[in-house]
N, C-alpha and C positions, 0 to 999 in steps of 0.2 A: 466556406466551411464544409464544404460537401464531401471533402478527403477524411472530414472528422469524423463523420457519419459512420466510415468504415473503419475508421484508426480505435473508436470507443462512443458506444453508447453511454451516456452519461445517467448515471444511478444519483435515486431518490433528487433528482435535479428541482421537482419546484419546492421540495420540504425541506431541502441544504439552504436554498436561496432566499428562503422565508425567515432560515433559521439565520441567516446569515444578517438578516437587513441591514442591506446595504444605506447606507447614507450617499446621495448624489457626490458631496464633496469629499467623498472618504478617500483611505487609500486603504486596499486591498492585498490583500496576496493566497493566490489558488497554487497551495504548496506543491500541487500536481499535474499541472495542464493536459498533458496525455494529446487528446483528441480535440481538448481547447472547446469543449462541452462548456463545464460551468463557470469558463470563462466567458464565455460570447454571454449567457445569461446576464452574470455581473455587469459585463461594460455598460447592458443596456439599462442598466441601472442609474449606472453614473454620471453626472452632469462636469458642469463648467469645472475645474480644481480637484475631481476625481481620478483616483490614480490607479491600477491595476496592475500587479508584477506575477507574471506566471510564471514556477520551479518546473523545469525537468531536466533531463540529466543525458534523456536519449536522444540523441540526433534527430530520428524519425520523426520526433515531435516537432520541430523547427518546420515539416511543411504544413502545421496547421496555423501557423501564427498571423491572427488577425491583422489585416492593415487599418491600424488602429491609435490616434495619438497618445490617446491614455494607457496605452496594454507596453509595458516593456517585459522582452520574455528575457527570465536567466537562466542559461544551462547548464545548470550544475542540480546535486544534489541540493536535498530542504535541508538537511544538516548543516549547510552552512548557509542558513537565513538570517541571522544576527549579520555574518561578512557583509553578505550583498546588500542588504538594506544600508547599511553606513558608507560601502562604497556609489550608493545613488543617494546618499544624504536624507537617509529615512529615519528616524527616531522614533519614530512610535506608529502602528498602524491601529485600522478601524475593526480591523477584522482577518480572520485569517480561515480556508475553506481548505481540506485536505480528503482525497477520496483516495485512502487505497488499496484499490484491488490493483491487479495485473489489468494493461489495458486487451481489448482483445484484440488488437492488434496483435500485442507480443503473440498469445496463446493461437495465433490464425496464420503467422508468420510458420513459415516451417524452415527459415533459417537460422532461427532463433533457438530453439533446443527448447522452451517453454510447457511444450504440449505433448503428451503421447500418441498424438492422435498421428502424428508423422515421425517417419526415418529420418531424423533429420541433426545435425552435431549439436553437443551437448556441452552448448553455451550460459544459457540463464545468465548474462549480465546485463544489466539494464542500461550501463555505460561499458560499450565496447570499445573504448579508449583505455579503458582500465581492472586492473583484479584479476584473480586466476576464475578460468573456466569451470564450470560442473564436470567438465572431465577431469582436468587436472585436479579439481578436488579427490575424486574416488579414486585416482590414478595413483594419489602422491600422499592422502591423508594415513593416520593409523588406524588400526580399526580401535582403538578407542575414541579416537579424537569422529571416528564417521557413527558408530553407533551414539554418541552427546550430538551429530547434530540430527541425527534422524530420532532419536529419543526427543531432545529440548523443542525442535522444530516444527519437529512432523507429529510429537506426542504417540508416537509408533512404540505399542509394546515388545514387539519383535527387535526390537531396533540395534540388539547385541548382534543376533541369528544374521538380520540384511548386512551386517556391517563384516562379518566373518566371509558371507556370501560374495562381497563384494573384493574380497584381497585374497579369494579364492579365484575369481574367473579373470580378478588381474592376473597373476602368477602364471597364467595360459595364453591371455591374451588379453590388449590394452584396450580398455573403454574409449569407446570415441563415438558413437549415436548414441541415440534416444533407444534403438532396438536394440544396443547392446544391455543398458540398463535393464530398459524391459525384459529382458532375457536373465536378467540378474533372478530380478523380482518373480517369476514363474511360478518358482517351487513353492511362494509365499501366498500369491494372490494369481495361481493361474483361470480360474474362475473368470476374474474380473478383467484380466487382460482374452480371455474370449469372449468377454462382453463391452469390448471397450466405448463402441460405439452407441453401448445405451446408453440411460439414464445415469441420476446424479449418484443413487445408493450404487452401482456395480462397479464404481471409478473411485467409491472414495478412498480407498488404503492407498492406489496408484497417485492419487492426485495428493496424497499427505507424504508421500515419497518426493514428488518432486515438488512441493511447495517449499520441503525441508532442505531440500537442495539450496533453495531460488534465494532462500531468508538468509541462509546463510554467506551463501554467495555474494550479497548485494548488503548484507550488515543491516538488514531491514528492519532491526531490533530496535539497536544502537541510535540509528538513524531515526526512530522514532522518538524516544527518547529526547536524543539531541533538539530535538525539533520542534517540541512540544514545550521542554522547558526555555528555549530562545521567543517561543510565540507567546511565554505570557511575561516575560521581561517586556517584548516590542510592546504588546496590548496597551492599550491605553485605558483606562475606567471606564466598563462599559462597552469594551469592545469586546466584539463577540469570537468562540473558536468555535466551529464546524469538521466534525470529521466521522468520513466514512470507514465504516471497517468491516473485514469479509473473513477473518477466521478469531477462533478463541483465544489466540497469543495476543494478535495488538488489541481485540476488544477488550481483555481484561486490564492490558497498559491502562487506554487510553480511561476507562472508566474508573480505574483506580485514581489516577490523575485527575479527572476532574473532582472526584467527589471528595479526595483527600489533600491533593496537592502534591502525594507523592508517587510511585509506581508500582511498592508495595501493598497500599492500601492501608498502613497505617494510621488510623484515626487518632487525632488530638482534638481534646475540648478546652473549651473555656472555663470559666467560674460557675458559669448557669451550666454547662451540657451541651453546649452548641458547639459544631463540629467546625473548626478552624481548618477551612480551605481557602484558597483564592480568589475562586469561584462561585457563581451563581447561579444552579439548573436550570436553563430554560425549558429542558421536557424529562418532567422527573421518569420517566417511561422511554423506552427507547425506541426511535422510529425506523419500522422496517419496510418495506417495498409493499404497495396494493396487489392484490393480485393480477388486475388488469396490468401493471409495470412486468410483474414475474413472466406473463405468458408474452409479452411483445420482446423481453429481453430475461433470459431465462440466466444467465449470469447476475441477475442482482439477487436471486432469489437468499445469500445469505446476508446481503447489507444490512447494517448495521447503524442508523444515523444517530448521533451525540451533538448534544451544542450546550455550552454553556459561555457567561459572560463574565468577565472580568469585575470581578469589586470594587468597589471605590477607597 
């Protein structure tokens, strides 16, 4: 696993696997493997009848996969979790663990288009087998259709202004890097693109430009969504859902979801006043990185950990 090491540090890893407990005999599914982090934890979890299934979707992840009896990885997206579990004969699992940030992999990759910190083409798909590019999005969208996804995504108030900006500098000439974007964005946040190499505060309007890209691009909404409501069909009573989150779009999904059941956050009660969810708190408080975690890996510093279990 030493390729993992560099593929993705693995965030809030022993309070996910706490939150997780594992049962030896259980079967599992780390909707994210990435770097095959909170996988290697889990196996060594697992005893005799223990089963573990790791989701991902991007190729690069295939050279972390443990040689392992009980580990089968699936390459696909977690959206389709319900499929794969019935095509290996799985009916209901013990638990399900889901971390997602970008691995840093993607963001260190400079052929990937992920990061601004490189020249490099402006890709953002997490499965390169499939989907249009972040270029061809800016290349080919409206600017209506680019200001909704830099507004909905990036939560950018500018997001009319970048999206005019952007079917302006097409009209001259075709986006196709990372520095062409950034050239975009200048007259918005030139400040911060001379500062790019600092800190967290001088990147963040750059970094909610191209998060708004990535969600889009890769339907990472949707995708949640789908995935969350297939894991608590599979759950079994008592089985537990673990998931990390790194911005405010899928923290609010997923916390609406757990504490309502639905994605809006509509509350329904009972006859007494008790709140009809699915679900069971295991940390009515949300669990974030120590600081000793933030300073060895300064990418967890927004995590976000959620766990709750499944009702009887």
């Amino acid at each position: 696993m030493s390729n993992a090491i560099k593929y993705h540090v693995p965030v809030l890893l022993r309070e996910s696997i706490e939150g997780l407990n594992p049962c030896p005999s259980g079967v599992y599914v780390d909707a994210t493997f990435g770097g095959g982090g909170h996988s290697q934890a889990i196996l060594e979890k697992l005893g005799k009848g223990g089963k573990l299934f790791g989701f991902d979707q991007d190729e690069d992840a295939e050279k972390n996969i443990p040689a392992n009896e009980k580990f089968t990885f699936v390459r696909s997206n977690f959206r389709f979790l319900s499929n794969f579990m019935a095509w290996h004969g799985i009916e209901q699992i013990d638990g399900l663990l889901a971390d997602l940030g970008v691995s840093s992999h993607h963001f260190d990759d400079e052929s990937r288009g992920f990061s601004f910190r490189f020249d490099s083409p402006l890709d953002m798909r997490m499965n390169k087998r499939a989907g249009k590019t972040a270029a061809e999005i800016l290349n080919n969208c409206t600017p209506e259709e680019l200001a909704d996804i830099f507004y909905f995504y990036g939560e950018m108030k500018n997001a009319r202004s970048i999206a005019s900006a952007v079917v302006k500098y097409r009209g001259q000439k075709k986006i196709e890097t990372t520095n062409d974007f950034l050239e975009i964005l200048n007259p918005f946040f030139g400040k911060e693109l001379r500062n790019k190499q600092h800190g967290q505060k001088e990147k963040k309007h750059l970094a909610q430009a191209f998060q708004a890209l990535r969600i889009h691009i890769n339907g990472e909404m949707d995708a949640l969504k789908e995935m969350l409501l297939q894991a608590l069909h599979l759950l079994k009573p008592g089985g537990r859902l673990v998931v990390i989150t790194y911005h405010s779009l899928e923290d609010r999904l997923v916390k609406n979801f757990f504490k309502t059941g639905n994605f809006e956050g509509n509350v329904e009660k009972d006859f007494y006043g008790n709140i009809l969810t699915p679900f069971r708190q295991i940390n009515n408080k949300v669990i974030v990185p120590r600081q000793e975690e933030i300073e060895r890996n300064p990418r967890s510093r927004s995590a976000k950990l959620r766990i709750v279990e499944k009702r009887s």
